[in-house]
N, C-alpha and C positions, 0 to 999 in steps of 0.2 A: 209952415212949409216954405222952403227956398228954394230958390228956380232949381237948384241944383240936384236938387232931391225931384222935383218934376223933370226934368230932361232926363235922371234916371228912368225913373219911371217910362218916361215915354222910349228910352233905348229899349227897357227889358220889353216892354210892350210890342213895339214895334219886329224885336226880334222871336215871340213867342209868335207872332202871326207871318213872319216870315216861313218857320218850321213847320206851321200847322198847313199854309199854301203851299209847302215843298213836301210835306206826306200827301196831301190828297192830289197832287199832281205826280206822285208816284205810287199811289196804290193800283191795286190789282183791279180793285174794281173800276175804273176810269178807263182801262188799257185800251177794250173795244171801241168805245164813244170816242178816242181821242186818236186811234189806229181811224177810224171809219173821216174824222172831221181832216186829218191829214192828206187824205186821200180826195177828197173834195177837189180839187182843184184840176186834178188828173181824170175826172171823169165827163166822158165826153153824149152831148145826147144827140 
């Protein structure tokens, strides 16, 4: 194995955990939890 075939590697890698943090930062299930943490800062006691 040559570097060259590892910096593949590490592209396709790096870019399969790119898509997989951009679906769970837009799924449905998240929307609440990260509507509620946004608002954080707006909330006054």
């Amino acid at each position: 194995m040559d570097i060259n075939t590892l910096r593949s590697v590490a592209t396709v890698a790096s870019f399969i955990a790119f898509v997989a943090i951009w679906a769970w930062a837009w799924s449905r299930g998240n929307r609440q939890s990260f509507d509620e943490a946004a608002h954080l800062p707006f909330e006054q006691e």
